[in-house]
C-alpha positions in Angstrom: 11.1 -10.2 -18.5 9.8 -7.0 -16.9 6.9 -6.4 -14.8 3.5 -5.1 -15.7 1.7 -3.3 -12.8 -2.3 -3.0 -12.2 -3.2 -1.7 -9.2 -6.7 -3.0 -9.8 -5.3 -6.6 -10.5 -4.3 -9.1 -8.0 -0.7 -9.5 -8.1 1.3 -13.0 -8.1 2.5 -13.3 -5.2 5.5 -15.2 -6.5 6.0 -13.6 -9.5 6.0 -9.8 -8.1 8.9 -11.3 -5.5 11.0 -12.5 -8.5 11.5 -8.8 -9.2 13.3 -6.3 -7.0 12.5 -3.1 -5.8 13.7 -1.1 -8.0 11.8 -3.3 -10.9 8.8 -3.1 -8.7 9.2 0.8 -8.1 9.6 1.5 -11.8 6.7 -0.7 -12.5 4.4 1.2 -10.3 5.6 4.4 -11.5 5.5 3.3 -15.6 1.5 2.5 -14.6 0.7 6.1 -13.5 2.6 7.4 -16.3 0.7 5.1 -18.4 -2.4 6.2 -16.9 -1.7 10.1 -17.0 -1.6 10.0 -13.4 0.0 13.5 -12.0 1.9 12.8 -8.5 3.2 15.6 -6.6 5.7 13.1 -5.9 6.5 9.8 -8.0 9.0 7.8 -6.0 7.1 8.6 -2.8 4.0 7.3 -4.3 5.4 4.0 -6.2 7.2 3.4 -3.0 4.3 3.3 -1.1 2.6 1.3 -3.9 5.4 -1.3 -3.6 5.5 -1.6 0.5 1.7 -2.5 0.8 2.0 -4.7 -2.3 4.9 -6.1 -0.7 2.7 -6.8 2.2 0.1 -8.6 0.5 2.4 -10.4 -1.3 2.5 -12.1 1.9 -0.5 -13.6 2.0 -1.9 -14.8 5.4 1.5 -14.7 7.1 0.8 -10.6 7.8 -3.0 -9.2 8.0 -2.3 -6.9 4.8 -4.0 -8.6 2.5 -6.8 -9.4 4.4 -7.5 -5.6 5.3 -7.4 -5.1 1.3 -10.2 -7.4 0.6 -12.2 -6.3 3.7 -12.1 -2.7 2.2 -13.0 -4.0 -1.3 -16.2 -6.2 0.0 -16.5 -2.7 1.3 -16.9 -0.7 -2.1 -13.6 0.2 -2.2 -11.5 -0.7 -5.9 -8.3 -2.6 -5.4 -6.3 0.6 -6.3 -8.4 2.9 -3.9 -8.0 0.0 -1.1 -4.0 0.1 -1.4 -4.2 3.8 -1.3 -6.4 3.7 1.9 -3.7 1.3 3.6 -0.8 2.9 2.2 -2.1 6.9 3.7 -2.0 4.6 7.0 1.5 2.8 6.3 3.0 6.8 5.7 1.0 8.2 8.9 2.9 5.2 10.9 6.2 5.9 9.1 6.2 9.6 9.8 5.0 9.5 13.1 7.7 7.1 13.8 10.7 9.5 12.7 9.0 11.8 15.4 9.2 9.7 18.5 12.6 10.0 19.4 14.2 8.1 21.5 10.5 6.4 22.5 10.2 2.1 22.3 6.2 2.5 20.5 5.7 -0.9 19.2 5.0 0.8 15.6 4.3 -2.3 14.0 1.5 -3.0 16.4 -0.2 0.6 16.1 0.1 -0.1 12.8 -2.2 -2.9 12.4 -4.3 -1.7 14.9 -4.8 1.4 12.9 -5.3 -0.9 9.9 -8.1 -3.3 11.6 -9.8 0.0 12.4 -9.6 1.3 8.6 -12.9 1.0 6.6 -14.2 2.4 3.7 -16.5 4.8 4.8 -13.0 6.1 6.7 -11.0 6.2 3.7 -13.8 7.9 2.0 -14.6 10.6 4.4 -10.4 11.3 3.9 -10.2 11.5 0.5 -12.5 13.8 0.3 
């Protein structure tokens, strides 16, 4: 069985944890080929792709998937919305690898950062 990937479809929850990383990474990847999707980098991208949908996979045990259907009541599409959270996963992640030696609570600035995303935001970003 492989996976099919949508970013503009709900995932199953269950179903997208059967697979692992790798499936779900080549999945994400075999969609923006499909798509004629250009990425300046492809395993970067999928990989962010597959951590927020990760998250959501979730479900009310981590506020992920709550901020995604916040941003779509807020215009944003599913795929744009997973993009917007994802730009603030890799800001988190990078600014991480840059505090040396420092005890942040990333985790926590993270979803701060996320409760304070909104479409407008992500909007104003993307340009």
């Amino acid at each position: 069985m492989s996976l099919h990937y949508d970013p503009d479809r709900h995932i199953d929850p269950e179903a997208w944890l059967e697979f692992d990383e790798f499936e779900r990474i080549e999945a994400v990847k075999e969609y923006h080929r499909r798509t004629k999707v250009r990425l300046p980098n492809e395993n970067l991208h999928a990989a962010t792709h597959v951590i927020v949908e990760n998250q959501v996979a979730l479900g009310d045990a981590y506020p992920v998937r709550s901020v995604l259907f916040r941003l779509m009541e807020e215009g944003l599409s599913r795929h744009d919305a997973i993009h917007a959270i994802g730009l603030v996963l890799a800001e988190g992640l990078f600014a991480g690898s840059r505090q040396e030696g420092q005890t942040a609570d990333l985790n926590a600035e993270y979803l701060e950062k996320l409760n304070r995303l909104t479409a407008e935001s992500w909007r104003k970003r993307a340009g």
